[in-house]
C-alpha positions in Angstrom: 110.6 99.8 127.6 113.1 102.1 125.9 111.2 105.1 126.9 109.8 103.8 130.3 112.4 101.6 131.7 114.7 103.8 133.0 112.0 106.6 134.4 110.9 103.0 136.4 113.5 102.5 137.3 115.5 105.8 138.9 112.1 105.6 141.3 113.4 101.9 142.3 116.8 102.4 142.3 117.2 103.3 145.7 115.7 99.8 146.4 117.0 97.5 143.6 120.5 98.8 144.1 122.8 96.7 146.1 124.3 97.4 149.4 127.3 100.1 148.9 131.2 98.5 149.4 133.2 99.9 152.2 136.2 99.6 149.9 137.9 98.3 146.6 139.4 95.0 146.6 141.5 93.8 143.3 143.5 90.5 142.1 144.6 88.7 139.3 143.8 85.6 137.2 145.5 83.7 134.7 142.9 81.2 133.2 145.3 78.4 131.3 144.3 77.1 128.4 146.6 74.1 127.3 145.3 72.8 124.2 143.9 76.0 122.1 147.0 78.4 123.2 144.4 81.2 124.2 145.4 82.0 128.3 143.2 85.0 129.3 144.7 87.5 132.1 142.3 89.3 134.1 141.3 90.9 137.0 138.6 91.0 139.4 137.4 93.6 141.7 135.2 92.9 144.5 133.8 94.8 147.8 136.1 94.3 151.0 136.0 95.9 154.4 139.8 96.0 154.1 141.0 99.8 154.4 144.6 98.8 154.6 147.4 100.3 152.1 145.8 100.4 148.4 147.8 101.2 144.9 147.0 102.5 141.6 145.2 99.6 139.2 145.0 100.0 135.5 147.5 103.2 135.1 149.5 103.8 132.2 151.3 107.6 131.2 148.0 108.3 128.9 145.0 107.2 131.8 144.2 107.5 135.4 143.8 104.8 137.2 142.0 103.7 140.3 142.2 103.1 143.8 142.4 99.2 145.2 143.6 97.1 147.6 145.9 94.1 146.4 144.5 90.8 147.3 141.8 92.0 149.8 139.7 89.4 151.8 135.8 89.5 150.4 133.4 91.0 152.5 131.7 88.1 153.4 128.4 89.1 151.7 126.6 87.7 148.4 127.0 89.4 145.4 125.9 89.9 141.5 128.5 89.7 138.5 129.5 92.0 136.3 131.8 90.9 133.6 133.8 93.6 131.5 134.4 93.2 127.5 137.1 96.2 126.2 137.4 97.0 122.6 139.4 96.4 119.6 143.1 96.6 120.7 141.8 97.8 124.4 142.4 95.5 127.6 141.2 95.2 130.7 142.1 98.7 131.5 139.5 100.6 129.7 136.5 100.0 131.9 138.2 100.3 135.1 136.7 103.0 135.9 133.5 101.2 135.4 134.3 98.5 137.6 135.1 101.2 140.9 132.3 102.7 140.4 130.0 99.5 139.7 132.0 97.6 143.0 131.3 100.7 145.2 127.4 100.1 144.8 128.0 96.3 145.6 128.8 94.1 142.5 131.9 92.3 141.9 133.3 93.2 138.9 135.5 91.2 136.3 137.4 91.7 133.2 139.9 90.0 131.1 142.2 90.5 128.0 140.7 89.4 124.8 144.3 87.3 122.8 145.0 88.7 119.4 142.7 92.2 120.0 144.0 93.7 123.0 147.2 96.5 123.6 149.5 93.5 124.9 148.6 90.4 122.4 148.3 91.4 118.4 148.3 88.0 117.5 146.8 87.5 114.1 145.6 84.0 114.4 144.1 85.2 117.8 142.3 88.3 116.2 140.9 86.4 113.5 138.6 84.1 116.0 136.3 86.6 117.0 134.0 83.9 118.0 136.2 83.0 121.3 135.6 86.6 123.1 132.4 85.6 124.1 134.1 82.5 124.9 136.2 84.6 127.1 134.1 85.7 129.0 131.8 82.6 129.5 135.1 81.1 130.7 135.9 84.0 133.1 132.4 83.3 134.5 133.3 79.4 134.7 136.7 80.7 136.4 135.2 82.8 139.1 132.6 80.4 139.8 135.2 77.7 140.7 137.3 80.0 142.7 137.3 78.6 145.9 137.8 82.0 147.3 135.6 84.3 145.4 132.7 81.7 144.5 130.7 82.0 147.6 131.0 85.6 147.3 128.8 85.4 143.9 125.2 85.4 143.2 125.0 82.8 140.2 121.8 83.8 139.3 122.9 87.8 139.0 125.2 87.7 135.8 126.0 90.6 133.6 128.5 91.4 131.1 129.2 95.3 129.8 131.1 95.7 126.8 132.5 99.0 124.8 133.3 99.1 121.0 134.1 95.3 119.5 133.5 94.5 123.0 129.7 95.9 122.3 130.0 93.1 120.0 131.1 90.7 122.4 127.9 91.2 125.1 125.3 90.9 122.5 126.7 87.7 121.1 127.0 86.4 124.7 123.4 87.5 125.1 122.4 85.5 122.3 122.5 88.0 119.1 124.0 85.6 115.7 126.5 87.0 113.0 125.9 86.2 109.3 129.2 86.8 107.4 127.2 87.2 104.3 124.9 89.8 105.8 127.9 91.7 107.2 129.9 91.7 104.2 126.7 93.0 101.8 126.0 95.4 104.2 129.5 97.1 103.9 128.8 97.6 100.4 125.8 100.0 101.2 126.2 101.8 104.5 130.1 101.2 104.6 131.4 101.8 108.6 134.9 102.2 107.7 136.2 101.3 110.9 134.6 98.5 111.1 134.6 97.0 107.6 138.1 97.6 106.9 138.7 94.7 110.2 136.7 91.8 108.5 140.0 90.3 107.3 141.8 90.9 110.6 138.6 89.7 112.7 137.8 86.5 110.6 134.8 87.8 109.0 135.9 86.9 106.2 136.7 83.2 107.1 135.5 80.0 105.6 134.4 76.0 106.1 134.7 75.5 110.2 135.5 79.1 111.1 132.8 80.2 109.4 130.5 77.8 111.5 131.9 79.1 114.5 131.4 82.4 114.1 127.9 82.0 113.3 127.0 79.5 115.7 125.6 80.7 119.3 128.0 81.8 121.1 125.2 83.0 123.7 125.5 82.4 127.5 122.6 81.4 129.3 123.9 82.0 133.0 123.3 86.1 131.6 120.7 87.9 133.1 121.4 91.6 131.1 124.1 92.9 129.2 124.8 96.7 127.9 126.7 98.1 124.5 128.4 100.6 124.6 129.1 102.2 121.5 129.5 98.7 119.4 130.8 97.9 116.3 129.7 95.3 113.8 126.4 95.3 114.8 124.8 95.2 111.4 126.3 91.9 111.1 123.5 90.0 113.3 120.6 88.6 112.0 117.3 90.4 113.0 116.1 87.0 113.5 118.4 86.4 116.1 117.4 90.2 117.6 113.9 89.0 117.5 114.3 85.8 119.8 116.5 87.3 122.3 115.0 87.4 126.2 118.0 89.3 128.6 117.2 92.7 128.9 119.5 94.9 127.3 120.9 98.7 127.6 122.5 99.8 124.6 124.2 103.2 124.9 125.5 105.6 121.6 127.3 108.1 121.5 125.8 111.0 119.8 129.1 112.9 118.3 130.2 110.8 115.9 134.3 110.2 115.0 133.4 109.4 111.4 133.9 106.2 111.5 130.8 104.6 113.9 128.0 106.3 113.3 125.3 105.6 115.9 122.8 105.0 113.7 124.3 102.3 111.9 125.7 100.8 114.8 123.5 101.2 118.7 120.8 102.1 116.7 120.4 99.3 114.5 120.6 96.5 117.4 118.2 98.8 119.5 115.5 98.9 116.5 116.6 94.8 116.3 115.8 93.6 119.8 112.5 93.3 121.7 110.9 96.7 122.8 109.9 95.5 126.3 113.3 94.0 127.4 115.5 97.1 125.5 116.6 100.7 126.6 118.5 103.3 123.8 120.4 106.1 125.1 122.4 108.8 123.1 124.5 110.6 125.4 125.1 113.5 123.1 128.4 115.1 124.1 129.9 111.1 123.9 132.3 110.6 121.3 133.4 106.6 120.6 136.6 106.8 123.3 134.6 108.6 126.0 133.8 105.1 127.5 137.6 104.8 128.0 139.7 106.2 131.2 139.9 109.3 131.9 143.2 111.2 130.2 146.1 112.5 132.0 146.7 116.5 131.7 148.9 116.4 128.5 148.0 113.1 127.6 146.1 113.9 123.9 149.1 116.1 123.2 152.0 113.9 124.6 149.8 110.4 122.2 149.4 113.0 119.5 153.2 113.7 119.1 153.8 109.8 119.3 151.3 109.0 117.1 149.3 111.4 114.9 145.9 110.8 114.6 145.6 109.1 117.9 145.4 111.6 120.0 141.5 111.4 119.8 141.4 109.0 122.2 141.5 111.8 124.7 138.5 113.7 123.3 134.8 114.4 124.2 132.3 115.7 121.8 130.9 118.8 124.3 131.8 121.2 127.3 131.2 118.3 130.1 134.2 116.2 131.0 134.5 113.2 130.9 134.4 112.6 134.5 130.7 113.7 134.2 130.2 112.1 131.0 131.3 109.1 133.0 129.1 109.6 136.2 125.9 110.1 133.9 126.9 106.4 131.8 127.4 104.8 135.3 124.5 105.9 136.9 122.4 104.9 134.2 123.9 101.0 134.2 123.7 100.6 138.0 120.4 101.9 137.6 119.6 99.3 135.1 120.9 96.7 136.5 118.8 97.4 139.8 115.9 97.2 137.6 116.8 94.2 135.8 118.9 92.0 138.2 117.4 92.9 141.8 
């Protein structure tokens, strides 16, 4: 499947795609959460034949944001779900760019804030249970499915989830994939990712007695039909085991200029080698570097985050001579195309 899949499917995409969206609908959710203190705000984004007045969603001075209409009435029609995972100290944001482009061929398209590893909550106790983002987004699906307004809208056997960077992480453990805190921590003694190892105190990998148990315990999903990584982190942390017995189809993409710090190989490429041939399609998209999955950057932006704070700047850089808008359009067109496969 990794070589054939997608040659299958850019010949049946045309068919297994769904119906395009006249335009961009967008609202808000707060999911409470009383007795563990972890509330998730997130958005959703859905198909609407409303063309009235739209605004700008998910822009901030560094990244572009995206055309929508505030609390748009659904377009009456049936539709698959896509849920949206961003990375460590991301939000919602990140993948917006995903979600117009993912709406506009028919899916509705959610996405929350992950507490304690996300821009607007650093908590530490948050950060440290890595095991409740899947949670998150198990309950984001439980959310939309009780929304008396969006819920008829959805097609409850069409669920995805798409994640970038720790939210890479996030999707395969919703899919089924099992961390071993052991396995992690000997493997950062060999092939040391520093990004990644130098979190395992922040994240919880570290942890012992019941948060050990939760972190390795299946945090899987089974309402998901397919899930894609996007440049992950901490992959080498699940058990092949766990790779081996995992059914949802699965695209996993790398990026092939490396920042130093999550090198492909180590990373895509070990949980590509780790799941089932037949259910599993690798791409390298080599002009990608690790924030090329994010927005696209304001004129001045890398210089203006740069100046603020050195180092960071990165964030606004690709690895070749494309930009990132086609870097972008070459990533979306390869999901949509997946998922058309996968999730008719």
């Amino acid at each position: 499947m990794r070589k054939s899949l997608f040659t299958t499917a850019v010949l049946l995409a045309g068919l297994a795609t769904a119906a395009q969206a006249d335009a961009i609908g967008v609202r808000d959710i707060r999911i409470a959460d009383p007795d563990n203190g972890r509330a998730l705000s997130a958005v959703v984004w859905y198909p609407t034949p409303d063309v009235g007045k739209t605004e700008t969603v998910g822009e901030n001075p560094a990244f572009i944001g995206m055309e929508a209409v505030r609390d748009a009435a659904p377009d009456g029609k049936t539709h698959p779900l896509v849920v949206l995972s961003h990375g460590y100290s991301g939000s919602w944001r990140n993948l917006s760019w995903l979600a117009g482009d993912l709406v506009a061929r028919g899916y509705i398209v959610a996405a929350t804030d992950h507490p304690g590893t996300t821009t607007f909550d650093r908590s530490a106790a948050q950060a440290a249970k890595l095991w409740e983002r899947p949670r998150d987004l198990s309950r984001l699906i439980d959310a939309l499915f009780a929304d008396q307004d969006l819920a008829p809208h959805l097609d409850k056997n069409r669920v995805a989830a798409i994640g970038h960077s720790l939210g890479g992480w996030t999707v395969a453990a919703l899919a089924g994939a099992r961390f071993d805190a052991d396995r992690f921590a000997a493997d950062c003694k060999v092939n040391t990712s520093p990004r990644a190892c130098v979190l395992s105190h922040e994240l919880g990998l570290d942890g012992t007695g019941e948060a050990r148990k939760k972190l390795e315990g299946d945090l899987g999903d089974p309402r998901l039909r397919a899930f894609v990584s996007l440049d992950l982190g901490l992959a080498r942390g699940f058990t092949p085991e766990s790779f081996a017995a995992l059914r949802v189809p699965a695209l996993i993409v790398a990026a092939g200029t490396d920042i130093g710090d999550m090198p492909a190989d180590l990373e895509s490429g070990y949980l590509a080698k780790g799941l089932p041939m037949t259910t599993t399609e690798y791409v390298v998209v080599p002009d990608a570097m690790h924030f090329s999955f994010l927005q696209i950057c304001k004129p001045g932006a890398a210089e203006r985050i740069e100046a603020e704070t050195p180092g960071d700047g990165i964030v606004c850089k690709d690895g070749g001579s494309r930009s990132r808008a086609a870097i972008h359009r070459e990533i979306a067109d390869r999901i949509i195309t997946f998922l058309g496969v996968v999730m008719p």
